[in-house]
VMD Tcl script that draws the C-alpha trace (Angstrom):
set ca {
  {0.00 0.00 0.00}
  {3.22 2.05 0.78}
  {4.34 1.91 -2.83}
  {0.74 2.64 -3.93}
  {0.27 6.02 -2.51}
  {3.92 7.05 -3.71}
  {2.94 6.21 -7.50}
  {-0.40 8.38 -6.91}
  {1.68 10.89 -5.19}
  {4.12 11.13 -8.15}
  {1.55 11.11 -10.61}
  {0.02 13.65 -9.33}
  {3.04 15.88 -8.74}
  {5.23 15.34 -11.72}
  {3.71 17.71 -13.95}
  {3.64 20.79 -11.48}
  {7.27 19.82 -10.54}
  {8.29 21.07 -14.27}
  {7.23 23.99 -13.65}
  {8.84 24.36 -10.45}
  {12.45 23.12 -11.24}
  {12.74 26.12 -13.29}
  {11.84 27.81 -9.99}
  {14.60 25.94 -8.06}
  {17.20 26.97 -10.59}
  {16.39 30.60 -9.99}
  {16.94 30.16 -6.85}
  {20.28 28.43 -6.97}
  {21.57 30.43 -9.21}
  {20.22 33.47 -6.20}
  {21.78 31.28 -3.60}
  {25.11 31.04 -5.65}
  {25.10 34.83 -6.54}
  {25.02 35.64 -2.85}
  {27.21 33.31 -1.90}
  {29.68 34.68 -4.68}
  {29.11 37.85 -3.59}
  {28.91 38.21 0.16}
  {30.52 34.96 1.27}
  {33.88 35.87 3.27}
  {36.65 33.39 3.74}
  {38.25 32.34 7.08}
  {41.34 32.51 7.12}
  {43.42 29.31 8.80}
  {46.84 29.23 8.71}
  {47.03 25.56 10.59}
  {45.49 24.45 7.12}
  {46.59 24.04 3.63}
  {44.79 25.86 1.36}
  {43.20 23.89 -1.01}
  {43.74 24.34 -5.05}
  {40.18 24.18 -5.89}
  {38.75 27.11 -3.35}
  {38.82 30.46 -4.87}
  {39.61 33.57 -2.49}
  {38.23 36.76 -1.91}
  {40.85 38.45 -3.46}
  {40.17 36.29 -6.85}
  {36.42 36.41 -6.60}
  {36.36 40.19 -6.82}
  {39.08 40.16 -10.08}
  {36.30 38.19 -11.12}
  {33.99 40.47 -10.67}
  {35.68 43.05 -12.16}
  {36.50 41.01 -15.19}
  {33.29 39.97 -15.75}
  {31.96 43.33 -15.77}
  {34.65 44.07 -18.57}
  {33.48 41.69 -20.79}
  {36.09 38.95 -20.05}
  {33.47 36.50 -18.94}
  {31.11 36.35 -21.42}
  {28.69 33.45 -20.85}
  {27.38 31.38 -23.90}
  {24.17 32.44 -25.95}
  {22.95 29.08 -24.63}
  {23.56 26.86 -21.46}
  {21.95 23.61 -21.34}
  {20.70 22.04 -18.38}
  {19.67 18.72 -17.27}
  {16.86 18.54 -14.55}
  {16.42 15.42 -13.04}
  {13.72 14.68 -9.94}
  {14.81 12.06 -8.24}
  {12.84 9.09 -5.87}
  {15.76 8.22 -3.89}
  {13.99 5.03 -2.14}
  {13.29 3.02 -6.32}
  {16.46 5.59 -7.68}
  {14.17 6.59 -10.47}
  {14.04 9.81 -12.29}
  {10.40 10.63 -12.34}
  {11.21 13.95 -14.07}
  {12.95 14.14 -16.50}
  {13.74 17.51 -18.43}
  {16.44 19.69 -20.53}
  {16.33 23.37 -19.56}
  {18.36 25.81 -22.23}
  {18.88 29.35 -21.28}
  {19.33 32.20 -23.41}
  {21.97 34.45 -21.90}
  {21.09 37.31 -24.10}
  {17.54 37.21 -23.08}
  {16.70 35.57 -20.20}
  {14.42 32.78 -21.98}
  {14.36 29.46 -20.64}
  {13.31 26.88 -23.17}
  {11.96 23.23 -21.46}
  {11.77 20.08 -23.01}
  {10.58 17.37 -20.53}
  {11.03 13.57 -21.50}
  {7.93 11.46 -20.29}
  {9.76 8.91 -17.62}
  {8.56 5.58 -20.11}
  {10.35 6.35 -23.21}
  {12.10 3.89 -24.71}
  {15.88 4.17 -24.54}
  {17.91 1.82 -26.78}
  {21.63 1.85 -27.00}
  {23.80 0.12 -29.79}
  {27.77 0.76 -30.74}
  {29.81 3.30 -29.61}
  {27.00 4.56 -27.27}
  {26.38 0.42 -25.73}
  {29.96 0.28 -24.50}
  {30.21 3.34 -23.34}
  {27.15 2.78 -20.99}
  {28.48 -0.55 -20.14}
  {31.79 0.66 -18.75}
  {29.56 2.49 -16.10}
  {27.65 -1.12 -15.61}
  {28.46 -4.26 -17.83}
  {24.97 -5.60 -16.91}
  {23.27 -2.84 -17.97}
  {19.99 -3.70 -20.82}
  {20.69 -2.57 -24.58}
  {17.04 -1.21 -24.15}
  {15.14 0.43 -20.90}
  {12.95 3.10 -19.94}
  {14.12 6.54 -19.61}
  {13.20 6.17 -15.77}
  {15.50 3.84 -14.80}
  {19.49 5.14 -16.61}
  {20.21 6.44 -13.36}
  {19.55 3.24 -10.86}
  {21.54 1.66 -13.39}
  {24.75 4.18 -13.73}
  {24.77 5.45 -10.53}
  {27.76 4.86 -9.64}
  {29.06 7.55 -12.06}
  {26.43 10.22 -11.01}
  {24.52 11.80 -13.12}
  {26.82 10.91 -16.04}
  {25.19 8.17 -17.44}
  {22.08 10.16 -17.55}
  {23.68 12.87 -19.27}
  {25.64 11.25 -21.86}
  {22.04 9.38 -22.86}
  {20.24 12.24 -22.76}
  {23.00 14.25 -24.65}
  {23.37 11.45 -27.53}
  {19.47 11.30 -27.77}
  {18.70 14.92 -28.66}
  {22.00 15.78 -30.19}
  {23.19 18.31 -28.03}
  {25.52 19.40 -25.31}
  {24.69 19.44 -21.60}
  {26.68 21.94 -19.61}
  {25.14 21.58 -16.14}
  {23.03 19.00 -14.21}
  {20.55 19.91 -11.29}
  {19.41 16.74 -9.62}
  {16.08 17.25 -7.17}
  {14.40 15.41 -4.54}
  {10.87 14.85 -5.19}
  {10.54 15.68 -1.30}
  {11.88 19.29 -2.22}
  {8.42 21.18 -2.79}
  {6.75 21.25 0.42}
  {10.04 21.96 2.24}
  {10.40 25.21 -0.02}
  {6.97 26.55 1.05}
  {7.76 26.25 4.26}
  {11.34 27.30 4.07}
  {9.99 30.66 2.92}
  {7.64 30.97 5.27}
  {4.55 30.05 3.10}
  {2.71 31.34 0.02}
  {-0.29 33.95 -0.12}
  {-2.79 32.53 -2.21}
  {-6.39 32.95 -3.31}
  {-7.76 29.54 -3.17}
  {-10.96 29.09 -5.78}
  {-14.22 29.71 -4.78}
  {-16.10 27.05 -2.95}
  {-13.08 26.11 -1.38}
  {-11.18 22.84 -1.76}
  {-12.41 19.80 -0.22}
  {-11.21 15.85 -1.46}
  {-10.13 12.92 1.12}
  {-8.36 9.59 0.01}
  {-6.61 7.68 2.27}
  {-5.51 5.39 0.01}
  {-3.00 8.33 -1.35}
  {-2.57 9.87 2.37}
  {-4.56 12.84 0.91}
  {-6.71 14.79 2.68}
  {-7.28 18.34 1.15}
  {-9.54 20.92 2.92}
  {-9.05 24.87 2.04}
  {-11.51 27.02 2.29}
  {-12.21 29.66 -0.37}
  {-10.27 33.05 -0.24}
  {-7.01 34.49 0.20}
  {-4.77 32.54 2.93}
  {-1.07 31.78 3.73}
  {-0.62 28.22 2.59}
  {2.04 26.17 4.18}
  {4.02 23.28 2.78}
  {1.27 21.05 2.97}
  {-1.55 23.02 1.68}
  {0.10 23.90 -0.97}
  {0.57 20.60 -2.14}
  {-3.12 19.70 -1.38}
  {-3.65 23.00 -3.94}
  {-1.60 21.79 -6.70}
  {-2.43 18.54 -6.34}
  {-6.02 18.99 -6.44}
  {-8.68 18.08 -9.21}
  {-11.77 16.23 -8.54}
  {-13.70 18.88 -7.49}
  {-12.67 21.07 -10.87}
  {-15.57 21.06 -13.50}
  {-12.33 20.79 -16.03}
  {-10.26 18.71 -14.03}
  {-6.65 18.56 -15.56}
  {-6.57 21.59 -17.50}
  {-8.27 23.72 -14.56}
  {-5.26 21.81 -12.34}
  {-2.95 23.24 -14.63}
  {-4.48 26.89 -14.70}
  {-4.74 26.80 -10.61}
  {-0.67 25.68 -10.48}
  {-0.04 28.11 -12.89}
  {-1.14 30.92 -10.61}
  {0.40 29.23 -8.00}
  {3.87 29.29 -10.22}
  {2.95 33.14 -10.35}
  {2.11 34.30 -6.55}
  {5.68 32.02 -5.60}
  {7.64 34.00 -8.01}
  {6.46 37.57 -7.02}
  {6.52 36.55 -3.59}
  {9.76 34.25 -3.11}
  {12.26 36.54 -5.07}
  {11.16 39.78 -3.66}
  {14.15 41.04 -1.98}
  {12.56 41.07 1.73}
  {12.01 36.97 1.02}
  {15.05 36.19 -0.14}
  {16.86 38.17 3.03}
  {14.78 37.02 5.50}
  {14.51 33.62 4.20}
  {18.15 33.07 2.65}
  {19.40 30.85 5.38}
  {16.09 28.30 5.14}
  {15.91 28.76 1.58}
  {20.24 27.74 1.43}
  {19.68 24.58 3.94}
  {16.67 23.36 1.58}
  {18.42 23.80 -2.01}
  {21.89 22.21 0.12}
  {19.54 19.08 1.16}
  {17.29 18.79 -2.06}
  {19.45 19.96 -4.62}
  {22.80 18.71 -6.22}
  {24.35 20.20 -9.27}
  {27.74 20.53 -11.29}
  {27.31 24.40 -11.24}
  {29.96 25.44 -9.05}
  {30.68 28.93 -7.48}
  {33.61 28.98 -9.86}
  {31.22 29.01 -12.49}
  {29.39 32.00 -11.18}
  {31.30 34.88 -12.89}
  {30.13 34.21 -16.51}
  {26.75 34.70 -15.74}
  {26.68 37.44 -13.17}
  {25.14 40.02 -15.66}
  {22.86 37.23 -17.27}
  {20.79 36.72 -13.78}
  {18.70 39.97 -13.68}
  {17.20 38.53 -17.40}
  {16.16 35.19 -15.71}
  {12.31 35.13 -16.32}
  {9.69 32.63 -15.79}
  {7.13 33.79 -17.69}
  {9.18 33.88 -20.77}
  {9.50 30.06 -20.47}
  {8.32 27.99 -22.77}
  {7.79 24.18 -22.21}
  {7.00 21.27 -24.61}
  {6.88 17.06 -24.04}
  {9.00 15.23 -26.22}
  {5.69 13.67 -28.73}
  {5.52 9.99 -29.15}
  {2.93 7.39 -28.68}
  {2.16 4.48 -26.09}
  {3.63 0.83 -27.27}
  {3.90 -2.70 -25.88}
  {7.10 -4.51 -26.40}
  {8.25 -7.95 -24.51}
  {4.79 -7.12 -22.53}
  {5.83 -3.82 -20.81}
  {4.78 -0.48 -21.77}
  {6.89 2.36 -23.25}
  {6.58 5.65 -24.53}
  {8.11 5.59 -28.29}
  {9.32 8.95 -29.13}
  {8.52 10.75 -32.86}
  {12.36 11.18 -34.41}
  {10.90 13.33 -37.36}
  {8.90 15.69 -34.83}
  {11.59 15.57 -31.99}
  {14.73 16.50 -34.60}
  {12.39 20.28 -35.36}
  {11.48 20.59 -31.70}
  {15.41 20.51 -30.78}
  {16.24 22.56 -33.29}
  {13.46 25.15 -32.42}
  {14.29 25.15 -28.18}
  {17.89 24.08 -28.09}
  {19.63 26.16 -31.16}
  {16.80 28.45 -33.12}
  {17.99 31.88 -34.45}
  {20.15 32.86 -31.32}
  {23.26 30.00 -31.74}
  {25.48 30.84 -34.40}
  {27.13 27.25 -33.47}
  {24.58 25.06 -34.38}
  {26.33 23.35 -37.06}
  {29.29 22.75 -35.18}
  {27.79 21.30 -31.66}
  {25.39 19.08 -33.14}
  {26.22 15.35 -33.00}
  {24.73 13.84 -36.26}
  {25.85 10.73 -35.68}
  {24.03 9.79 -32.78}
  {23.53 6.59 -31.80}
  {21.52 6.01 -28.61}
  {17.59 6.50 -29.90}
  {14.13 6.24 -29.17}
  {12.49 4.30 -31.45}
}
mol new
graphics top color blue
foreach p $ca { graphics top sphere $p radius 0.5 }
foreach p [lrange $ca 0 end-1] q [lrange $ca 1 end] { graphics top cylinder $p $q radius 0.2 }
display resetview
C-alpha cells in the first residue's frame, strides 16, 4: 500500500514539478550569486589551502572582469533537470532546460519517464563501462539506478546522444523538495478558488480541505492545492491553470528582496539538502550580468511527442524522431546559436524508437 500512494503521489506531482524546477534553478543560481558575492573566507593558517577554493581576493578580479566583458557566458547553457525518488532511484522527471543568456528565456523540453531508450555501438559500451549488466534497451526512468555509480553521467551522456546536443550543467532534485520550499519561505499567499477545496483519500494519504479566499498556505496546503482536481468542473486543465497561478504568486513573492533576506538561510539549507548540481561557485562569474534577465514567464515548455507501445509485454513511450529532430532545433539552437552546425552530434547513436 506504501508503494501505492507514492505512485499516486508522483503522478500527481510530476507535472507541477516542471514547472517548479525552473523555480529551483532561480533560486540556486540566487543562492550562488550571494554566496559569490557576500561569502567571506576564514582565514586558517594551521590548514593548507586547497587548489580548488577560490579567495576573496580572486572572486572580486572576477567580478571586475566579468563586468569588462572577459566572462562572457554562452548564448545558450543547457541544463539537465532530473527529480529524483531516492527510495526506487528513479528519475520521475525528466527535463532539458536551455537558457538564453542574451535574453533571459528558458526553453523546457521534458522527456515522459517511459520512453524507450535503446543503446547500440559506440553509445552500448560506453554505458556498459559504467555497468556491464546494464539492458541494450530500458525506460528513460531507470538510466540512473543503473549508472549510478558515475552520477549523473550516465544520464547525461544518454540524454545528450538522444537529442544531439551538449549538456553543460546537471541539477538533480528530490521529489521531497516542494513542500520543504513553502515552508522554508515561510509560506505562500494565495487565493484559493471559490467554494473552497475539499477531497479525502486515504488510500494516497490525501486529505485536502481549504476554504475559499485568500490565505497563507504552508508546505502542505500547498501541495493539497496543486495537487487537487476532482472537485474542478475541467479537471486537468483547470489543475494546470490553478498551479499556474500558483507558479505566479511564488515568483512575485519568493524573489522579492525582503524573502530572499529574510529567508536566505532556510531557503540555502533546503536547495543544500534537495538539490545537487555541477554548477559550481567557480562558475558564477560568466553569468553574473545574465541573472537579472532570468524570467519565468518567458519560459516555454513542450513534451517530447511519441505514442504508447507494448514490447516484450511492458509499456513504453516511443518517441517521434521526425517531430523531436524540429522541436530541438526550435528550443535548443533556433535563431540565437550561431554554433549550431558545429555542436550538433549527427551521428548519434543512442535513440528512441
Amino acid at each position: 500500500m506504501k508503494n501505492l500512494n507514492m505512485t499516486y503521489k508522483k503522478k500527481f506531482l510530476s507535472t507541477f514539478f516542471i514547472v517548479f524546477s525552473i523555480l529551483l534553478i532561480s533560486l540556486l543560481f540566487i543562492f550562488l550569486g550571494y554566496k559569490f558575492l557576500y561569502a567571506k573566507p576564514v582565514y586558517d593558517p594551521s590548514k593548507q589551502r586547497d587548489s580548488s577554493l577560490i579567495t576573496e581576493k580572486e572572486l572580486q578580479q572576477q567580478i571586475e572582469q566579468t563586468s569588462n566583458g572577459v566572462f562572457t557566458p554562452p548564448i545558450r547553457t543547457n541544463i539537465l533537470i532530473t527529480g529524483v525518488d531516492k527510495a526506487e532511484n528513479l528519475t520521475d522527471v525528466l527535463m532539458v532546460a536551455s537558457f538564453i543568456s542574451t535574453t533571459g528565456e528558458i526553453n523546457l523540453i521534458s522527456i515522459p519517464r517511459d520512453t524507450y531508450i535503446s543503446y547500440s555501438g559506440e553509445d552500448l559500451k560506453n554505458i556498459r563501462n559504467i555497468n556491464s549488466n546494464i539492458p541494450r534497451y530500458m525506460k528513460a526512468n531507470s538510466i540512473y539506478a543503473y549508472t549510478k555509480s558515475s552520477g549523473m553521467e550516465g544520464v547525461k551522456t544518454t540524454i545528450e546522444s538522444m537529442l544531439g546536443i551538449k549538456i553543460d550543467y546537471y541539477v538533480k532534485v528530490d521529489l521531497d523538495a516542494f513542500k520543504s520550499i513553502v515552508d522554508a519561505v515561510g509560506g505562500i499567499y494565495f487565493d484559493v478558488p471559490k467554494g473552497g477545496l475539499k477531497y479525502s483519500d486515504p488510500t494516497q494519504n490525501l486529505y485536502i480541505n481549504l476554504k475559499e479566499g485568500r490565505q497563507l498556505l504552508d508546505g502542505e496546503a500547498a501541495e493539497g492545492l496543486v495537487r487537487f482536481r476532482k472537485g474542478y468542473a475541467r479537471q486537468d486543465l483547470q489543475r494546470v491553470e490553478v498551479q499556474q497561478q500558483f507558479i505566479k504568486e511564488f515568483i512575485s513573492q519568493v524573489l522579492s528582496k525582503e524573502t530572499l533576506m529574510n529567508n536566505l538561510g532556510e531557503i540555502t539549507l533546503n536547495i543544500i539538502k534537495y538539490v545537487e548540481t555541477d554548477f559550481s561557485v567557480s562558475d558564477f562569474p560568466k553569468y553574473l550580468n545574465s541573472i537579472p534577465n532570468i524570467n519565468p514567464e518567458k519560459m516555454k515548455t513542450i513534451t517530447l511527442p511519441g505514442t504508447p507501445q507494448m514490447i516484450d509485454n511492458l509499456s513504453y513511450y516511443v518517441l517521434d524522431s521526425n517531430s523531436i529532430k524540429d522541436i530541438v532545433d526550435e528550443f535548443f539552437y533556433g535563431n540565437t546559436d550561431p554554433d549550431k552546425e558545429n555542436d550538433i552530434n549527427t551521428s548519434s547513436e543512442t535513440t528512441s524508437e
